[in-house]
C-alpha positions as CSV (number, residue, x, y, z in Angstrom):
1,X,-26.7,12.6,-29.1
2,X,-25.2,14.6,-31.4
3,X,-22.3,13.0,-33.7
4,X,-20.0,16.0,-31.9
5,X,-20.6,14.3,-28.4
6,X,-17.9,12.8,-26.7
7,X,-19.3,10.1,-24.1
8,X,-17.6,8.1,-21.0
9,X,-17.3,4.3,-22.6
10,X,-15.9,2.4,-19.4
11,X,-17.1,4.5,-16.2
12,X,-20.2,4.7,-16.7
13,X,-20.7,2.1,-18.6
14,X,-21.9,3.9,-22.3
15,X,-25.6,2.4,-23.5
16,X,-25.4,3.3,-27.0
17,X,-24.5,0.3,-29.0
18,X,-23.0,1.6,-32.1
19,X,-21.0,4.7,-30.3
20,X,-19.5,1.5,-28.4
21,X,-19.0,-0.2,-31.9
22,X,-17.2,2.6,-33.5
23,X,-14.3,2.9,-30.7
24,X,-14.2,-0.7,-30.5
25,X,-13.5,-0.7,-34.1
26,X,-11.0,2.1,-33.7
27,X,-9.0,0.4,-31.1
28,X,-9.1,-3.3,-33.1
29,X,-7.4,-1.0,-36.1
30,X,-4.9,0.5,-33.8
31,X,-4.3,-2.8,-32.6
32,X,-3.9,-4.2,-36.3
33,X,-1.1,-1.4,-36.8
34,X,0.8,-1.8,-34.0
35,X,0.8,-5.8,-33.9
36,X,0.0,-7.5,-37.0
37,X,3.5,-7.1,-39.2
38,X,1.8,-6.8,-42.8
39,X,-1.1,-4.5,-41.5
40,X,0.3,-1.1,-41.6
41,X,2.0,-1.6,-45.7
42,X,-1.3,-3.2,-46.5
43,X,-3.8,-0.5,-45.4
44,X,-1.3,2.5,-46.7
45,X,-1.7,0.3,-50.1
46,X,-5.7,0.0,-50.0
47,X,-7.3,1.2,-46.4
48,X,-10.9,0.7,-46.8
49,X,-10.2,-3.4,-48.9
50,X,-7.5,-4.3,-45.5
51,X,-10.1,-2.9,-42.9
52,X,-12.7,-5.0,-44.6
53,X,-10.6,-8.2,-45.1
54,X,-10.6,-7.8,-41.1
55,X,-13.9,-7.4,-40.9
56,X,-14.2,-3.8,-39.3
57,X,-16.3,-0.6,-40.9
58,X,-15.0,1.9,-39.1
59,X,-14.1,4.5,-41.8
60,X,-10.6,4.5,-42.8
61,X,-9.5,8.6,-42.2
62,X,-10.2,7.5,-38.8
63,X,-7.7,5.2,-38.7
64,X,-5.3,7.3,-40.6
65,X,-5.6,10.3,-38.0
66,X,-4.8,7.6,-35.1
67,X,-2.3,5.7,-36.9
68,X,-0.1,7.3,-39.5
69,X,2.2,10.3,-38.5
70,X,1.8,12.5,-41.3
71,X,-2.1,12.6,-40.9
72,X,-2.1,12.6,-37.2
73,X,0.3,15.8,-37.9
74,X,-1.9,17.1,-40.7
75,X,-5.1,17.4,-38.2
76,X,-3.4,18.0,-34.8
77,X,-4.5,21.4,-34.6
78,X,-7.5,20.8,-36.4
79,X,-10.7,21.9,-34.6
80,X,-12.9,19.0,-32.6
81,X,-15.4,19.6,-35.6
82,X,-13.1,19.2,-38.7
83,X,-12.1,15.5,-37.0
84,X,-13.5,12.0,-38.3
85,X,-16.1,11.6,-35.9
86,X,-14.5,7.6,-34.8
87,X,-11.0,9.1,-34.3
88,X,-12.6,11.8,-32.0
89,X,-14.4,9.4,-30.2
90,X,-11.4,7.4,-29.8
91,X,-9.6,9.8,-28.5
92,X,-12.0,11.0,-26.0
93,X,-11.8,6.8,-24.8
94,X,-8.3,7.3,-24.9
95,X,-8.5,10.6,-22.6
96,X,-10.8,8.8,-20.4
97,X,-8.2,6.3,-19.1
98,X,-5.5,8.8,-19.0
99,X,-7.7,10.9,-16.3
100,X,-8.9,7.3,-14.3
101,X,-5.4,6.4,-14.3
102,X,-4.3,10.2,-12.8
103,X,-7.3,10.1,-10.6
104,X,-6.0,6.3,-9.3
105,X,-2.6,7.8,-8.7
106,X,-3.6,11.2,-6.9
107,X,-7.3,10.0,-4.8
108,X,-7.9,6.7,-5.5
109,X,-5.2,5.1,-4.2
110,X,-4.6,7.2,-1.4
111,X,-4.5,5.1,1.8
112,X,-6.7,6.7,4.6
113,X,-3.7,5.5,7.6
114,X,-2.4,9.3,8.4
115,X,1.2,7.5,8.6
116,X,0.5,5.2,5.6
117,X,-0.5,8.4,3.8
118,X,2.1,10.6,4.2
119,X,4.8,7.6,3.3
120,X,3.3,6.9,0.1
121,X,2.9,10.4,-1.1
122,X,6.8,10.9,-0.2
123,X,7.8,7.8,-2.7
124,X,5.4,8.9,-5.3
125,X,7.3,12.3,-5.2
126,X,10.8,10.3,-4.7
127,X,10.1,8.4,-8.0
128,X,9.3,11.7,-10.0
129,X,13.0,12.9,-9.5
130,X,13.9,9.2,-9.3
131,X,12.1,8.0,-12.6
132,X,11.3,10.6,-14.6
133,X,8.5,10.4,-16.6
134,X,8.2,6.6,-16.2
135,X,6.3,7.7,-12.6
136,X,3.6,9.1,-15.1
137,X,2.7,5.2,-15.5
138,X,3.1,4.3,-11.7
139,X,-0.2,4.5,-10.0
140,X,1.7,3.5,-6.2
141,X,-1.2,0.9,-5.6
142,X,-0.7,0.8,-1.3
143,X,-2.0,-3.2,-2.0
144,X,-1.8,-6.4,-4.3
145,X,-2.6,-9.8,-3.2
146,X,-0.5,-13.0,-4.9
147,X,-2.9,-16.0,-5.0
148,X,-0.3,-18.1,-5.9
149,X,3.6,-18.7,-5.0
150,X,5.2,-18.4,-8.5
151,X,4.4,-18.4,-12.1
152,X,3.5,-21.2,-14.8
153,X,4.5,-18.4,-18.0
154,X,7.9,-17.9,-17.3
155,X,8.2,-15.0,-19.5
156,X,11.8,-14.0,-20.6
157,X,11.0,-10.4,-20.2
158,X,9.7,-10.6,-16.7
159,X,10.5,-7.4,-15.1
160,X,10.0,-8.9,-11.6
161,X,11.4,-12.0,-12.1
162,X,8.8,-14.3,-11.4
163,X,9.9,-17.8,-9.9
164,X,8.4,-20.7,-11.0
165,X,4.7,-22.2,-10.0
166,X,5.1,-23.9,-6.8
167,X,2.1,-23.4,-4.9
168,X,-1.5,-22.9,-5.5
169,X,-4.0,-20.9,-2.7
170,X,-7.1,-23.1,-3.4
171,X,-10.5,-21.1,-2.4
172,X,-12.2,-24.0,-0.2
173,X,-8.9,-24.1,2.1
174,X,-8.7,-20.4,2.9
175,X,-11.9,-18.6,2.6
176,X,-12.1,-17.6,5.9
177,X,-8.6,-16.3,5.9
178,X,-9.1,-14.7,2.4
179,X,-12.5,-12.8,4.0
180,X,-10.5,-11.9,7.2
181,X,-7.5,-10.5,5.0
182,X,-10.1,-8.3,2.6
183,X,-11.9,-7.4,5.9
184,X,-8.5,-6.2,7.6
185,X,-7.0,-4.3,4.4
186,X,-9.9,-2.0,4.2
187,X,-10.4,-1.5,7.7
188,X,-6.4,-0.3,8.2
189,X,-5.8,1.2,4.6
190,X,-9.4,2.5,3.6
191,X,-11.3,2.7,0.3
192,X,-7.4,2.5,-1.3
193,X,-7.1,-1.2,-0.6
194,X,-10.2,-1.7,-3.0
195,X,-7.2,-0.8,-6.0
196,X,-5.4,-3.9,-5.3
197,X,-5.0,-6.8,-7.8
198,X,-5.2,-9.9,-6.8
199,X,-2.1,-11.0,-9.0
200,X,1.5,-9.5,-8.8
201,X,4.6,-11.7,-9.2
202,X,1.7,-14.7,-10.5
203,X,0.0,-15.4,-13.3
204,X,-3.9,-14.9,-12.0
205,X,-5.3,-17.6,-13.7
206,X,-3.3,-20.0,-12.7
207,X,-5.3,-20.3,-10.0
208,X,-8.4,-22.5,-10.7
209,X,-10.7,-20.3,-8.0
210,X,-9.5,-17.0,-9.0
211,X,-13.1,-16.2,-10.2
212,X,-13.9,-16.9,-6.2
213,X,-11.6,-15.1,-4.9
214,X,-12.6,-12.3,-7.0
215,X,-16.1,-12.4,-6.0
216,X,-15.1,-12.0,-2.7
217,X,-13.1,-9.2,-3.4
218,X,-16.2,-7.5,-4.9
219,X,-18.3,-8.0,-1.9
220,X,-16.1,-6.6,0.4
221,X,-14.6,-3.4,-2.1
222,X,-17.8,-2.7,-4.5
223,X,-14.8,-3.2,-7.2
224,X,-13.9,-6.2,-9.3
225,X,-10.0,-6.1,-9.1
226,X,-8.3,-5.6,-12.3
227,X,-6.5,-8.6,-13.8
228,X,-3.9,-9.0,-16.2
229,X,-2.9,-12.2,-17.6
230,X,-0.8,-14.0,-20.2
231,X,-2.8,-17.0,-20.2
232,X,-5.8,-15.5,-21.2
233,X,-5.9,-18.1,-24.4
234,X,-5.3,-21.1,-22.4
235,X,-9.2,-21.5,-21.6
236,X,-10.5,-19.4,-23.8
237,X,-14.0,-19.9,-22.9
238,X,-13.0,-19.3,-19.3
239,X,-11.6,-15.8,-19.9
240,X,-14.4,-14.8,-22.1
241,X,-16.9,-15.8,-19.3
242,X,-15.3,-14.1,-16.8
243,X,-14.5,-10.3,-18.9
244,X,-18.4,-11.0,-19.4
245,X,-19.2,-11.2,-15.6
246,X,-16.9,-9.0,-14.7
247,X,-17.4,-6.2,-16.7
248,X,-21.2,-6.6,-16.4
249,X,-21.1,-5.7,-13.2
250,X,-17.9,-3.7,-13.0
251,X,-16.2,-1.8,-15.9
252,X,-12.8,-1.0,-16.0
253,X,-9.9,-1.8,-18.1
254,X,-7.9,-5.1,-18.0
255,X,-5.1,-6.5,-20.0
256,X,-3.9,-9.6,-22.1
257,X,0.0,-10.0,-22.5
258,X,0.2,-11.8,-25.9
259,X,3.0,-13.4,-26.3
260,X,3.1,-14.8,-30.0
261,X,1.8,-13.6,-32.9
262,X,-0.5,-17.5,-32.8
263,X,-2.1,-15.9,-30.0
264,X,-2.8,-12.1,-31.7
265,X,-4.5,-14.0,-34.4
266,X,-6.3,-16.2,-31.7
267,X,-7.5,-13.3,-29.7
268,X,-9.3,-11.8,-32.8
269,X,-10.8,-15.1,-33.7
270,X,-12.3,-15.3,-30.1
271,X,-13.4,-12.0,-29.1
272,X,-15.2,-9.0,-31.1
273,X,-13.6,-5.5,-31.2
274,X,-16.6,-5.0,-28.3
275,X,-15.9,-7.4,-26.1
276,X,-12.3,-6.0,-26.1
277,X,-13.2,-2.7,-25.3
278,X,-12.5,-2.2,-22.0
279,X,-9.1,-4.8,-22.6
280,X,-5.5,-3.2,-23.4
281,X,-3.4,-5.7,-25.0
282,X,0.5,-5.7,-24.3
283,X,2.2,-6.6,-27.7
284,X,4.9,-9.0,-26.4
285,X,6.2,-10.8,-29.2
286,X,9.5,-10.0,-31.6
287,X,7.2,-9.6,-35.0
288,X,5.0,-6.2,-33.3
289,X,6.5,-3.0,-34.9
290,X,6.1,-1.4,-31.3
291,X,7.2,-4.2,-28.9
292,X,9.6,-2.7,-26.1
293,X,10.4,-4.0,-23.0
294,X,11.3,-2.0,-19.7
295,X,15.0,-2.8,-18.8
296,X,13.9,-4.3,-15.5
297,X,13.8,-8.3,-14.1
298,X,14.7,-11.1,-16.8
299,X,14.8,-8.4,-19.9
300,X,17.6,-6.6,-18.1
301,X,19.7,-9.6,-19.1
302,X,18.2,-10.9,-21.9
303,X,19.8,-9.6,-25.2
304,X,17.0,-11.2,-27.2
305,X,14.6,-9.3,-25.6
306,X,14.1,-5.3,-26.9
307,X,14.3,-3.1,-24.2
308,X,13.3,0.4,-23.7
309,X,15.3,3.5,-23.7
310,X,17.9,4.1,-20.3
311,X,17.2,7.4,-20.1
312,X,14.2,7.1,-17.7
313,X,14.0,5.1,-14.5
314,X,13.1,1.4,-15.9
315,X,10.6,-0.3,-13.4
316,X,6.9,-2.3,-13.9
317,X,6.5,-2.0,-10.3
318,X,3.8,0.1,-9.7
319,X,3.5,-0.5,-5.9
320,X,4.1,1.4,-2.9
321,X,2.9,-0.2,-0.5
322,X,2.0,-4.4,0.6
323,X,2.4,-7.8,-1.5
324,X,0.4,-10.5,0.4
325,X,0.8,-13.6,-0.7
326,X,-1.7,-16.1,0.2
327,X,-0.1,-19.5,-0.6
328,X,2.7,-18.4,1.6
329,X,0.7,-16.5,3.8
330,X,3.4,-13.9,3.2
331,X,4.0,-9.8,3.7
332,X,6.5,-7.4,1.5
333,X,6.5,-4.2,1.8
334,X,7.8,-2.8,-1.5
335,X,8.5,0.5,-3.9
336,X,9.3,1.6,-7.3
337,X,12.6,2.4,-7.9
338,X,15.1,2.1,-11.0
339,X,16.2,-0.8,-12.1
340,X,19.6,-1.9,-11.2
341,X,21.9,-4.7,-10.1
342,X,21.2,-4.2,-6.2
343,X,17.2,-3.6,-7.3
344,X,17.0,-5.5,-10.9
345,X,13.5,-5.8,-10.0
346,X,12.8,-2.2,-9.8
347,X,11.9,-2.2,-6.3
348,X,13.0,-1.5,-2.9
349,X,11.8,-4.5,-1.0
350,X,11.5,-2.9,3.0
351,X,10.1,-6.1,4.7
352,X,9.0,-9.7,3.9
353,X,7.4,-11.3,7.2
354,X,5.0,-14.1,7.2
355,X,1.5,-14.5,9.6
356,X,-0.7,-17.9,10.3
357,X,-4.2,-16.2,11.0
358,X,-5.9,-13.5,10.5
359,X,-5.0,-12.0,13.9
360,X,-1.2,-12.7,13.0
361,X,-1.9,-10.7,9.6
362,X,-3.6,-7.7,11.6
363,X,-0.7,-7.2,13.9
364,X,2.6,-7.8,11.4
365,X,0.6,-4.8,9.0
366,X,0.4,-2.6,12.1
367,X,4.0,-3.5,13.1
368,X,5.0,-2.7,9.5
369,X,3.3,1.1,9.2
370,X,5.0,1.8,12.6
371,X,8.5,0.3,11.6
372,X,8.5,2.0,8.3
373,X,6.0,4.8,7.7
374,X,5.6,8.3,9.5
375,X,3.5,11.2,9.0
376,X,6.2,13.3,9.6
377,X,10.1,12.9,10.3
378,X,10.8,13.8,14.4
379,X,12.0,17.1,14.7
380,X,15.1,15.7,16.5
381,X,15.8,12.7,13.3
382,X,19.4,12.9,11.7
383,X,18.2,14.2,8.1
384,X,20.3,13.4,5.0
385,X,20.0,14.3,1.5
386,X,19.1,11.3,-1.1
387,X,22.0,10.7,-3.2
388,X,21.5,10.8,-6.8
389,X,19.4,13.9,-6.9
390,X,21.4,17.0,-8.1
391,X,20.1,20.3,-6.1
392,X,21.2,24.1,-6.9
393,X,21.3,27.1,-5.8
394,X,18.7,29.5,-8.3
395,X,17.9,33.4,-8.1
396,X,14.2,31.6,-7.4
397,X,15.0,29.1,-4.9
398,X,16.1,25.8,-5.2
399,X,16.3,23.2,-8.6
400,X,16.8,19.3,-8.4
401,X,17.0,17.1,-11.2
402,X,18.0,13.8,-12.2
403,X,20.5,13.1,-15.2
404,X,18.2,13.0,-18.3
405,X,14.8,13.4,-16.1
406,X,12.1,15.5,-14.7
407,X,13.5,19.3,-13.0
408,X,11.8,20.8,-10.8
409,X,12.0,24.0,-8.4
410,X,11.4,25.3,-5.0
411,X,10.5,28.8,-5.8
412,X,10.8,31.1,-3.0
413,X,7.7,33.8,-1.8
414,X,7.9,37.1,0.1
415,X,8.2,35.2,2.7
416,X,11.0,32.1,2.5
417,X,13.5,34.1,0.4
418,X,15.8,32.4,-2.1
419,X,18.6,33.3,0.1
420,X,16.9,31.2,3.3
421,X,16.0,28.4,0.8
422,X,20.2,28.3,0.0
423,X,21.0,28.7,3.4
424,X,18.5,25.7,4.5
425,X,20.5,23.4,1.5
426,X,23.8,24.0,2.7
427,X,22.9,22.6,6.3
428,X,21.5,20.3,4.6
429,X,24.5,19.2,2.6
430,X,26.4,19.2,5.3
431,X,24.4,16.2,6.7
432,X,23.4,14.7,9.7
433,X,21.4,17.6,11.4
434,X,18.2,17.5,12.8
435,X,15.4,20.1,12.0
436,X,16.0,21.4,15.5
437,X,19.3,21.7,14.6
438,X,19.1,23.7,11.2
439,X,16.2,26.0,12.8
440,X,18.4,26.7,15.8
441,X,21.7,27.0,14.0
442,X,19.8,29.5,11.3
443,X,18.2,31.6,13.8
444,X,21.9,32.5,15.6
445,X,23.1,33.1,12.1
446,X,20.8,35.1,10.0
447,X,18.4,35.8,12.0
448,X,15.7,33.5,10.0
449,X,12.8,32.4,12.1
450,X,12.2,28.8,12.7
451,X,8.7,28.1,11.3
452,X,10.1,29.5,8.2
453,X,12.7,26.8,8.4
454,X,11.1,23.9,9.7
455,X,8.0,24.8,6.6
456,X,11.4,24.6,4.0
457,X,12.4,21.2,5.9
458,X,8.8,19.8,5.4
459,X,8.6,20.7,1.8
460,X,11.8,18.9,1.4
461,X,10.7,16.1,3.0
462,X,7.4,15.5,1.1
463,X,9.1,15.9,-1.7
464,X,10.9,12.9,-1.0
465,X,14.1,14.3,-1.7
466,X,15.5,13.1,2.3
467,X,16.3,9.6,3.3
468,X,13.9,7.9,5.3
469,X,14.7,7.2,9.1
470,X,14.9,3.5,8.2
471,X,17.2,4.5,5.1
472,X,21.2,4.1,5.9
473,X,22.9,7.3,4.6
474,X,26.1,6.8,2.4
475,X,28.9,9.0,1.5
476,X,27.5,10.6,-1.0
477,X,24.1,11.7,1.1
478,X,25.5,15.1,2.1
């Protein structure tokens, strides 16, 4: 290949051994300069000596395009060719999670339940005039799975809260159950259930069979489910074994939370800049230049901790859809939302029933979709604005926005004039009126037809920008 050549690292899996070197060797650098205190002063001082005294190669204008501002300014406009070839291949690695992670959001995740469907889409669009950008992060996984009841971290910066260990699913005691679940999940929510994670509000290896469980995740998806831990230093020899397996026969990217700058240093010890390829590590310790926490959970509270700017929605939760918890043999049904002190979490939690077999479990996620999901509101359903979400009249159509978020428009066409657009917002506003009711009242008035109207309703309500049936309206819905 030529040096020029920008190749997939992760899926597929790349062959060529020292491409693979050079963006491992990148990404260890970035790492060094946005974790290790003394790194960045040190390499501005003598680059090529401090990449050395860490033992990488990789050349050192590389590192300057990726790391410092003035050089990543100085070639931003620079032509593919005129790059250091390890920055360029770095940043087509970089550009190759971006697009997984977008691809995750928009197909992969996508349940195939018509119902199921349609709801998710709706809070993925809710969280965009919700959150902001933070919904560019949000993947709306429809499915995780909690192996455990608790967690044995206890991180202060928990942004959902995680109680303490109390209960631990062991493998030998639930197999069949486990199996049945997996089985279940894919036959109700489709190739999308294959996205889950087999950890949430737990630490995954806390749980001495997780490697089991895992398997059996993989012969039922095709996928190895993507794991992040804090504990990945505990048993060292443990995690290395498993990235190894794993990754041999699945690639995608995990991620280590390290908590103390101890553990940084151990991390490097342990693992080569290859074997951390395909690993993101979370710098979440005071001494990282670039440690920020979402204001969500225990870091809401916790003045030690350094939170992120207000200005977007703050929320880790990245799930719209179930939490099954196995040592409970629990259901919630959950989504993102902005942290506050009804939701510190930064979620909406819908549901939390429990089951006892595997039968149990296939009828409470049946009774869940019908209770809370629809493909489409009834015609005849009482529809109310979402409070929060500023709409106005434009000489296009309609805006909304969010304080200090996302905008976005409703543009009319020949059509759905701007003026019918207005007209359909001010029944709106006026709350409490079916679709029949707005298309009727419309047509009497102005004359507009009503599968103009009831097309202007839909797009209003996949946008998310109505309250769900279930939702209770308050007095500032209208």
């Amino acid at each position: 290949m030529s040096d020029g050549e920008i190749r997939n690292v992760i899926s597929p899996a790349c062959d060529d051994a020292e491409y693979v070197r050079e963006v491992a060797q990148a990404k260890r650098a970035l790492e060094l300069w946005t974790m290790e205190p003394d790194f960045q002063e040190a390499f501005l001082a003598a680059p090529e000596e401090t990449l050395a005294a860490h033992g990488l190669s990789v050349d050192a204008l590389s590192v300057k395009v990726l790391c410092d501002h003035e050089t990543a300014l100085a070639y931003k406009d620079k032509p593919p060719a005129a790059w250091p070839r390890a920055a360029l291949r770095y940043r087509g690695f970089l550009r190759e999670k971006i697009m997984s992670r977008e691809r995750m959001a928009r197909e992969d995740c996508v349940p195939k339940h018509p119902a199921f469907r349609a709801w998710r889409l709706r809070q993925r669009n809710r969280c965009w005039a919700e959150l902001g950008k933070r919904n560019e992060s949000l993947i709306h996984v429809p499915l995780a799975f909690e192996l455990d009841l608790g967690c044995s971290v206890g991180c202060p910066f928990c942004g959902v809260m995680a109680g303490k260990l109390q209960k631990v699913c062991r493998y030998d005691e639930t197999a069949a159950l486990w199996k049945g679940v997996l089985t279940i999940t894919r036959e109700i929510i489709g190739d999308a259930a294959g996205q889950a994670t087999c950890y949430y509000a737990t630490e995954p290896l806390d749980n001495p069979d997780y490697e089991k469980f895992a398997d059996d995740f993989f012969d039922v998806f095709g996928i190895a489910p993507q794991i992040t831990t804090a504990a990945a230093m505990r048993k060292p020899e443990r995690t290395k074994n498993y990235l190894a397996e794993t990754l041999r026969t699945y690639r995608r990217v995990h991620r280590f939370s390290v908590l103390s700058l101890d553990i940084l240093h151990r991390i490097f010890e342990t693992f080569t800049p290859e074997e951390l390829l395909c690993v993101e590590l979370l710098p979440q310790f005071a001494e990282a230049p670039n440690n920020r926490f979402a204001s969500a959970g225990r870091a809401r509270k916790n003045k030690a901790v350094r939170v992120e700017s207000q200005e977007d929605g703050n929320t880790i939760s990245c799930i719209s859809g179930f939490i099954v918890n196995m040592a409970e043999k629990s259901v919630r049904l959950v989504t993102p939302c902005g942290a506050s002190e009804a939701c510190p979490t930064g979620e909406i939690l819908l549901a939390k029933e429990t089951f006892s077999d595997a039968g149990d479990f296939r009828r409470l996620l049946v009774s869940l979709i019908d209770r809370y999901m629809m493909a489409e509101f009834p015609k005849d359903q009482p529809l109310w604005l979402r409070p929060g979400i500023s709409l106005e009249k434009t000489a296009e159509g309609i805006a909304f926005f969010r304080a200090k978020t996302l905008r976005l428009k409703f543009l009319a066409t020949d059509d759905l004039s701007p003026a019918l657009y207005h007209d359909v917002l001010d029944k709106l506003r006026a709350g409490g009126k079916s679709a029949y009711d707005i298309a009727g009242e419309l047509m009497e008035e102005t004359g507009a037809f009503p599968a103009h109207v009831l097309f202007i309703l839909k797009k209003f309500e996949q946008a998310g920008l109505l309250l769900e049936p279930y939702e209770t309206p308050g007095p500032s819905s209208s």
